[in-house]
C-alpha positions in Angstrom: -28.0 25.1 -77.9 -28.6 22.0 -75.4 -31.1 19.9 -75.5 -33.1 18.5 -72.9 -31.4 15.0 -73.2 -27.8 16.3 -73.0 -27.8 17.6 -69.0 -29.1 13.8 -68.5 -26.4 12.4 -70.5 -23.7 14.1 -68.7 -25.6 12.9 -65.5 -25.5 9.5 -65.9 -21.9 9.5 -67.3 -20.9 11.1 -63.9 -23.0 8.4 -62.3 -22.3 5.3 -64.1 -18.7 5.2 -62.8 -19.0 4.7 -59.1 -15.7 4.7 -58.2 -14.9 7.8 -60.0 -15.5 10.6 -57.2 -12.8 11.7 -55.3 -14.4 10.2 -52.0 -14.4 6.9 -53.0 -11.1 7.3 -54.4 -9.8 8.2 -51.6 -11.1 5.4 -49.6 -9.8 3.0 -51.8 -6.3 4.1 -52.0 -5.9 4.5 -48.1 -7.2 0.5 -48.0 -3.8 -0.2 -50.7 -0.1 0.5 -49.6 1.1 -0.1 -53.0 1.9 3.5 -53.5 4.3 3.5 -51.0 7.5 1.7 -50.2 7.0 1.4 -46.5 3.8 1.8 -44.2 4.9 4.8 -42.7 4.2 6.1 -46.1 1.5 4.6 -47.1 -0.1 6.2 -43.6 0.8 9.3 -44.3 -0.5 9.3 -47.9 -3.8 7.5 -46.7 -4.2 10.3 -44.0 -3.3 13.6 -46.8 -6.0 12.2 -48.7 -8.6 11.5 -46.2 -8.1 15.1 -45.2 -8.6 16.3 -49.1 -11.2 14.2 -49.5 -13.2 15.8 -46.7 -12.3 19.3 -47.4 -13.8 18.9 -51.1 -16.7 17.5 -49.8 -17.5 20.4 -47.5 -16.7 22.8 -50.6 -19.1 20.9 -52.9 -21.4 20.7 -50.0 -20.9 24.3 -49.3 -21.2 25.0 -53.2 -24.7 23.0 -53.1 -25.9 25.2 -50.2 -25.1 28.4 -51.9 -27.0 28.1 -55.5 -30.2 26.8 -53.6 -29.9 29.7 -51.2 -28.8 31.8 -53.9 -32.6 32.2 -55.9 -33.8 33.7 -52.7 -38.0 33.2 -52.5 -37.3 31.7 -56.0 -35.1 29.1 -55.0 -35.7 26.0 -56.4 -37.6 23.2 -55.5 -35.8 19.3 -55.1 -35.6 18.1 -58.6 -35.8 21.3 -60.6 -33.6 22.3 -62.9 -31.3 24.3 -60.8 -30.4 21.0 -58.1 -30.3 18.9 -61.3 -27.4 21.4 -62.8 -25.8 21.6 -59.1 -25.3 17.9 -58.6 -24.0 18.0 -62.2 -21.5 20.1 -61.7 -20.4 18.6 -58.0 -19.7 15.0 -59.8 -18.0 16.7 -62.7 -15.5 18.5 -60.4 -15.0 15.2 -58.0 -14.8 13.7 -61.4 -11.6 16.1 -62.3 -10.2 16.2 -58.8 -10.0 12.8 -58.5 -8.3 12.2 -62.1 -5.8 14.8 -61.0 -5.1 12.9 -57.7 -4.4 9.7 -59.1 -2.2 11.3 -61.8 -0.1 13.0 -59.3 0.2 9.8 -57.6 1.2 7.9 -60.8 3.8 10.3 -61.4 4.9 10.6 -57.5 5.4 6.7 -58.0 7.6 6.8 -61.3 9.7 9.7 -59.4 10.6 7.4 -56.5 11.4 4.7 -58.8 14.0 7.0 -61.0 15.5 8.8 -58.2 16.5 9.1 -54.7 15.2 10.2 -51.5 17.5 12.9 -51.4 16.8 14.1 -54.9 13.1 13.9 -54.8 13.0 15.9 -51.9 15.0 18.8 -54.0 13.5 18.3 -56.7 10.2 18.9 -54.6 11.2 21.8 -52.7 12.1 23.7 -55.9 8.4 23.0 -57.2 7.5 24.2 -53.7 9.2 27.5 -54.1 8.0 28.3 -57.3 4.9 27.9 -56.2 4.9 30.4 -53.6 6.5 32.7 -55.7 3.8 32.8 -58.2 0.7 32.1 -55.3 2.3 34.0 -52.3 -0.8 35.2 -51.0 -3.4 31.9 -51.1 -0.3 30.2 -50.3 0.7 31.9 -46.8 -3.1 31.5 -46.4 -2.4 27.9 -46.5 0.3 27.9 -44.3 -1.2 30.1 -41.8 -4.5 27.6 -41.8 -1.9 24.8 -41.7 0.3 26.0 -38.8 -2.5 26.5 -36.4 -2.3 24.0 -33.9 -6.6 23.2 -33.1 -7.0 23.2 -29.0 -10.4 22.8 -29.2 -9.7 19.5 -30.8 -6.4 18.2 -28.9 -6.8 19.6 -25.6 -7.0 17.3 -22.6 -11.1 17.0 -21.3 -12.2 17.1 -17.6 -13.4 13.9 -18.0 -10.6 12.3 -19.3 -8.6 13.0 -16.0 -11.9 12.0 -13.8 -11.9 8.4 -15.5 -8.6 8.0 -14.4 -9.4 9.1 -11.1 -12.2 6.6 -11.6 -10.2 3.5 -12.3 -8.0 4.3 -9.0 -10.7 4.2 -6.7 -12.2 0.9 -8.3 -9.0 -0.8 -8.3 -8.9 -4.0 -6.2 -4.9 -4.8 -5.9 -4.8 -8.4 -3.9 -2.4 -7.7 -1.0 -1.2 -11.2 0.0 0.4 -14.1 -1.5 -2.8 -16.3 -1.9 -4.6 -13.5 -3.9 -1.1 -13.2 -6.1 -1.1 -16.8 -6.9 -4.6 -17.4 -7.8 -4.8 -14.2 -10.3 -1.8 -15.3 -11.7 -3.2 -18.9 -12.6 -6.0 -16.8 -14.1 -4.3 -14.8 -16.4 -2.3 -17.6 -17.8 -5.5 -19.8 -18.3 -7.0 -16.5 -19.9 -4.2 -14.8 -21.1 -5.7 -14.2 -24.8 -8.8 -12.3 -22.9 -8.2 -8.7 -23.7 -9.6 -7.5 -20.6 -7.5 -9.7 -18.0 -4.1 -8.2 -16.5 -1.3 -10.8 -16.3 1.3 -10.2 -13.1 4.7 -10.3 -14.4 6.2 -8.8 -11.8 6.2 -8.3 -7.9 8.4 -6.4 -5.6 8.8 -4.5 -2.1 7.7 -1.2 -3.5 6.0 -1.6 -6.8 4.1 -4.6 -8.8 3.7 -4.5 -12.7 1.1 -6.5 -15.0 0.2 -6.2 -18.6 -2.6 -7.4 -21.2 -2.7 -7.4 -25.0 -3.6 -4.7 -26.8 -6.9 -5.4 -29.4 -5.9 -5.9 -32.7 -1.9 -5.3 -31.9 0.7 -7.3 -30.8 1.5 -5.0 -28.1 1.1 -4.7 -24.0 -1.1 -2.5 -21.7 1.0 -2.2 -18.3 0.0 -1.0 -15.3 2.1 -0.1 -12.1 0.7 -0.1 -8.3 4.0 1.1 -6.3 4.3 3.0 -2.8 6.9 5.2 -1.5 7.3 6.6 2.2 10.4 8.5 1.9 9.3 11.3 -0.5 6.5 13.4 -0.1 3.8 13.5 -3.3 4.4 16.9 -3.9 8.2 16.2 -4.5 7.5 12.8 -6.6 4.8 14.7 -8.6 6.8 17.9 -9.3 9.8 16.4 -10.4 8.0 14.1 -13.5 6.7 17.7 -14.4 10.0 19.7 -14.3 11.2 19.6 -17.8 14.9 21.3 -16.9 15.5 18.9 -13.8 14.5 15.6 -16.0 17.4 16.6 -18.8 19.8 16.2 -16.0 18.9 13.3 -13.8 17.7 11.4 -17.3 21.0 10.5 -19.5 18.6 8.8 -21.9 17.2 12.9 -23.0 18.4 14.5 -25.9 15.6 17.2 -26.2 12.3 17.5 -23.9 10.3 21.3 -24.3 7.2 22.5 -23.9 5.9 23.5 -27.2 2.5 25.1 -26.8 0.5 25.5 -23.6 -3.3 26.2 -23.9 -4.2 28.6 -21.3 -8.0 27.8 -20.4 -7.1 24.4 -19.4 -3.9 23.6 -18.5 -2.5 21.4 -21.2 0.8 20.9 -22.4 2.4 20.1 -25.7 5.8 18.6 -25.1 8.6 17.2 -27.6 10.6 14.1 -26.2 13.8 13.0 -27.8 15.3 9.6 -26.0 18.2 7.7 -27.0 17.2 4.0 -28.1 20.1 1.1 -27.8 22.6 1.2 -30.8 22.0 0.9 -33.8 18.3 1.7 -33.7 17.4 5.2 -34.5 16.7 7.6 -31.2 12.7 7.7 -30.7 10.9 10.9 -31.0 7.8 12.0 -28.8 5.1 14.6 -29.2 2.1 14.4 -26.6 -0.1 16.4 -24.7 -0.6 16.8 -20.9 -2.4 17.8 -18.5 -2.3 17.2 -14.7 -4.8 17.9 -11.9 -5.1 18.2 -8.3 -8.6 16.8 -6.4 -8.4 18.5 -3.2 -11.9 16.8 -2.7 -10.6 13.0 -3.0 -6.9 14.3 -1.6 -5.4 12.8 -5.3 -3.1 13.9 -8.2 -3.7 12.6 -12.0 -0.8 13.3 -14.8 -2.3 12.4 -18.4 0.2 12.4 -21.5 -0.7 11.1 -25.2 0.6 11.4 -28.4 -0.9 14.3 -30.6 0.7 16.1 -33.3 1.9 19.7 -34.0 2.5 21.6 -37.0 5.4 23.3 -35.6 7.1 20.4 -34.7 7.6 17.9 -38.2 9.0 14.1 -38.2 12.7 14.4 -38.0 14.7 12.4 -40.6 16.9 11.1 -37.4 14.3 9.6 -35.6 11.2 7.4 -35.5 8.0 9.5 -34.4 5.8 7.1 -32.1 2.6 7.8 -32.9 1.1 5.5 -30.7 1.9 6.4 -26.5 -0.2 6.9 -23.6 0.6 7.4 -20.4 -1.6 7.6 -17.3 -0.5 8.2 -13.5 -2.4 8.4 -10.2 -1.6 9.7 -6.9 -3.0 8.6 -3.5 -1.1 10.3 -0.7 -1.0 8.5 2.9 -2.1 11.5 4.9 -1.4 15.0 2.7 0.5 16.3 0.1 3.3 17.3 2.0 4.1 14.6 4.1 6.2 11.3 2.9 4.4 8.3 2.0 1.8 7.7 -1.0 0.4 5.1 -3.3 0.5 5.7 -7.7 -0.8 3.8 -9.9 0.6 4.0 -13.7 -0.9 2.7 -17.1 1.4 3.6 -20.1 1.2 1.8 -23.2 3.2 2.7 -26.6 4.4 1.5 -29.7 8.4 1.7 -30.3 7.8 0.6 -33.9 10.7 -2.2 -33.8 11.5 -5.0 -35.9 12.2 -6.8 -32.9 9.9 -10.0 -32.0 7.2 -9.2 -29.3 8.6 -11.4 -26.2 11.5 -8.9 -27.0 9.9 -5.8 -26.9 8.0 -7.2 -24.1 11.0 -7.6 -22.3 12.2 -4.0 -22.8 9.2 -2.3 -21.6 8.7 -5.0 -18.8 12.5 -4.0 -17.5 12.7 -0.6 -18.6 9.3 1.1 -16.6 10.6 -0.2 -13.3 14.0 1.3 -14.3 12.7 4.4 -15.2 10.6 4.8 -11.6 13.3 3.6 -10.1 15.5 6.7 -11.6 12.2 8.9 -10.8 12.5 8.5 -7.2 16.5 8.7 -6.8 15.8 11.8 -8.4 13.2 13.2 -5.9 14.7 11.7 -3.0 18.2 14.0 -4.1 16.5 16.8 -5.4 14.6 16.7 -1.6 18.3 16.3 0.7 20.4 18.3 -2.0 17.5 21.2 -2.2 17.5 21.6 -5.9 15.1 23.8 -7.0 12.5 22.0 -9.2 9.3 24.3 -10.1 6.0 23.5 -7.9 3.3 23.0 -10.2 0.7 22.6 -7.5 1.4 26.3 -6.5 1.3 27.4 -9.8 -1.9 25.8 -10.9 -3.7 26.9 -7.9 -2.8 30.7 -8.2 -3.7 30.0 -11.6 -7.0 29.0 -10.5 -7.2 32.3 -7.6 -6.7 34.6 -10.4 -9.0 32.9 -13.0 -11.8 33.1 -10.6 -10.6 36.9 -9.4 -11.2 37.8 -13.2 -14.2 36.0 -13.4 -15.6 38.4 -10.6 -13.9 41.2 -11.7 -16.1 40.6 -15.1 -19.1 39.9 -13.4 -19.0 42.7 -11.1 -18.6 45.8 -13.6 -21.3 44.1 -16.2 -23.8 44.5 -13.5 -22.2 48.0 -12.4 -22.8 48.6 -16.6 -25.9 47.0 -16.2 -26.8 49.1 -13.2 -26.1 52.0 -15.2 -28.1 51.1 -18.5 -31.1 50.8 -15.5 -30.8 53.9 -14.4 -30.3 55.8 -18.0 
């Protein structure tokens, strides 16, 4: 039989070792990378955990909830015995879980020391299928909950695309040589500001700058350009088209839509570039969303990295985590007559070894390549009439029948409601 003294005991043995629950433990271990043999690892092990950590908190939580709900009108009071035995019992268990963790990661540890990649990873998917074999129906539960890609979450917002919109209309480009020069001497005296954009190059058609990231050794860049030869529609359609790009861009190895989320529009596309030899080819997965202001007369195209359960880390390539990619359109007159202004802010992390004046380099030569590719393949896509999908068409018939159904709805609950009157 207990005694009054031993529920108190086990209390403050649960308590007096603060670092014991599994949420602190967690914390800690994403601070430490030396569990893992490269940070790519260490992120991803710092990331499982954090997402452990919070799912056993809401089942504690969750477990809390139910006993106090559980006594109905005898529920009991904070600091009876019932909340004492509760909190008990969550420190015990965050106790055990987080003893269990830190096990498993001890022996994950002495497994990459004895053995190979390769063999861990078969070694690991035989576990794996045993598993299944003996919990096939919590673990396709799993899987299901795991393969679910969350919209709600990931999906581009309305007023994501209206700050872009936002920072076009506020942007003050200088326009003649005097205005050039004088920014330019204020970027270099305040080149280590975050906030100040540093011209690094001007042309005819286009003009680029570029300011350091926070807390990275990266760039920001931002393109103002104009074109008069191609109409916006065409230069807008043909970034969409993901069939046209794959020939006109010899740099493509694979570029999909994965997903598309039908209330708003957004994308989820996988990108597949070749990088220069004998760095591994890059691999993107982002989300976008474009959309047309008929108000303002302007186009906005919004792409950044997400992730996807469908779509894992390929062994071939390095998944950049880090990209986001911005694009404005300001046509002269309408969209269907040549001449327009863009403005493009794209940032991204390669993940090179190279030094940063050389990555700078590659990004500072490579965007203007890349628009400069862009429009060769509007302007022959326009005199060769290839037939590249108009998204502006699509969206807005989209739209026609969105609202049609919306009246349709609207129109027999008030025929039902109508009828309910007259019952």
């Amino acid at each position: 039989m207990l005694t009054a003294k031993k529920p108190a005991l086990i209390l403050n043995s649960a308590r007096s070792k603060p670092f014991s629950g599994l949420y602190s433990y967690c914390l800690q271990s994403a601070c430490s990378s030396s569990c893992a043999h490269n940070w790519r690892e260490a992120k991803q092990l710092a990331a499982w955990k954090k997402q452990v950590g919070s799912a056993l908190r809401w089942a504690l939580g969750f477990l809390r909830e139910g006993f106090n709900m559980g006594g109905g009108t005898g529920a009991a009071a904070p600091g009876s015995e019932r909340e004492k035995m509760v909190s008990i019992l969550a420190s015990q268990c965050s106790y055990v879980t987080g003893q269990r963790l830190r096990r498993a990661q001890q022996i994950g540890q002495l497994y990459s020391n004895l053995y190979s990649e390769k063999s861990r990873r078969s070694l690991f998917t035989n576990l794996w299928r045993k598993f299944q074999s003996r919990h096939s129906g919590s673990g396709k539960l799993v899987v299901a909950f795991a393969a679910v890609f969350m919209w709600d979450e990931e999906r581009i917002r309305d007023e994501e695309l209206q700050r872009c919109l936002n920072d076009f209309k506020t942007l003050d480009i200088p326009m003649d040589e005097k205005q050039l020069s004088s920014e330019h001497v204020s970027c270099d005296k305040h080149h280590k500001q975050d906030n100040v954009w540093e011209l690094v190059m001007d042309r005819s058609s286009f003009r680029l700058w570029r300011r350091p990231i926070p807390g990275s050794h990266l760039y920001q860049y931002r393109v103002f350009g104009t074109y008069t030869d191609v109409t916006p529609r065409q230069f807008f359609n043909v970034q969409l088209d993901t069939e046209y790009r794959k020939k006109w861009d010899e740099l493509v190895i694979k570029l999909e839509v994965i997903e598309r989320d039908e209330i708003s529009g957004s994308e989820v596309v996988h990108w597949v570039t070749h990088f220069p030899y004998p760095m591994y080819s890059r691999d993107y997965l982002y989300i976008r969303r474009y959309h047309v202001d008929q108000k303002n007369n302007m186009m906005v195209l919004l792409s950044r990295a997400v992730e996807h359960p469908d779509v894992p880390e390929h062994p071939n390539c390095v998944r950049v985590t880090s990209y986001e990619s911005q694009m404005v359109i300001k046509p002269h007159r309408s969209f269907d007559e040549n001449g327009f202004d863009y403005l493009l802010t794209y940032s991204d992390d390669p993940q090179t070894v190279f030094p940063r004046y050389c990555v700078s380099w590659m990004m500072s030569s490579g965007m203007p390549d890349f628009l400069e590719k862009l429009h060769v393949a509007t302007v022959r896509a326009r005199n060769m009439e290839i037939k590249v999908k108009d998204y502006l068409s699509v969206r807005s018939s989209e739209s026609i029948e969105t609202k049609q159904m919306q009246h349709s709805e609207r129109k027999e609950s008030s025929c039902s409601s109508q009828q309910m009157d007259y019952a």
